[in-house]
C-alpha positions, 0 to 999 in steps of 0.5 A: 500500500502507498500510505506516505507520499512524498514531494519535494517542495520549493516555493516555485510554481512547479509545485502546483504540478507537482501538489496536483498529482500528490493530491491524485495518489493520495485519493488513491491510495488514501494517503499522507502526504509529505512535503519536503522543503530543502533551503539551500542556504548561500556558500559564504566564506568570509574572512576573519576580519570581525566585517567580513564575518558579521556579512556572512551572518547577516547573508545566512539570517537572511537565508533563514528568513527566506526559508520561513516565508516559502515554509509558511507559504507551503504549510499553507498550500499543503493544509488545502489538500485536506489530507494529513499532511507533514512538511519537514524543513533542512537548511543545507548547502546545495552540494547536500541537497540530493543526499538530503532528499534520498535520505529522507525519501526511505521514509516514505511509499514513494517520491514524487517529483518533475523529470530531470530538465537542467533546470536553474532551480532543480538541485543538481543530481536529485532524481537520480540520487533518490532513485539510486539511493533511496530504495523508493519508487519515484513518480517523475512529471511533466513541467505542465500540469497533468491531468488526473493521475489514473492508473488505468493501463500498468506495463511492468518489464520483466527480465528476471532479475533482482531489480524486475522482482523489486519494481514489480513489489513497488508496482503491485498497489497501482496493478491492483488499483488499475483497470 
């Protein structure tokens, strides 16, 4: 059963398509759903003049700052889906960003996020380090909205192997909710 859903959130507009099929699996599945806020925090390397130093903590405070209006904002978006919902919230450095993800992705049933576009807001490696490092499945979007996530056709490659055996495992709650 797909009981915890997981998304990474960022403030941006792409949440929307993302939230739009969160909300679709955990009609679903009758779901939680997990928002995961990474507030990638800017590289300061000050010098150790008492200016410099004061700089970099004002640049990290405001970092922080930042961090709690997108999280309040997301909190906010999240609470409408009508679901219980979680939003868990690290301020990190942007190298730690996709540890940090798959890391908390073990957590959960699945992990949703958009397909992997180059984009500038996209941490660097993310889908790829959950997929190989979580042991979780990941639902990857379009950048536009879809429509309604329905499970209507599954097609699953079989060859055999370690890795067929534990696709199928994570596939078997959409075959049974498929037509």
């Amino acid at each position: 059963m797909i009981k915890d859903v997981m998304v990474r959130l960022d403030g941006s507009a792409a949440d929307e398509v993302r939230l739009s099929a969160v909300n679709d699996i955990a009609d679903l599945f009758d779901s939680q759903v997990t928002g995961l806020f990474l507030n990638v925090m800017p590289l300061v390397v000050a010098p150790e003049d008492g200016v410099g130093a004061m700089a970099a903590t004002e640049l990290m405070e405001a970092a922080k700052e930042a961090g709690a209006k997108v999280e309040a904002r997301l909190r906010e978006r999240l609470n409408r889906l009508q679901k219980p919902v979680e939003l868990r919230r690290f301020d990190i450095l942007s190298d730690a960003a996709a540890d940090v993800a798959a890391r908390e992705a073990r957590t959960s049933d699945t992990f949703v996020a958009l397909r992997p576009n180059g984009a500038p807001h996209e941490p660097e490696h993310l889908v790829e380090t959950v997929l190989f490092g979580s042991g979780r499945h990941l639902i990857l979007l379009p950048n536009r909205k879809p429509a309604k996530m329905i499970f209507e056709r599954i097609v699953l490659a079989w060859n055999g192997s370690r890795e067929s055996a534990r696709a199928l495992a994570e596939a078997l709650p959409y075959m049974h909710k498929a037509k």
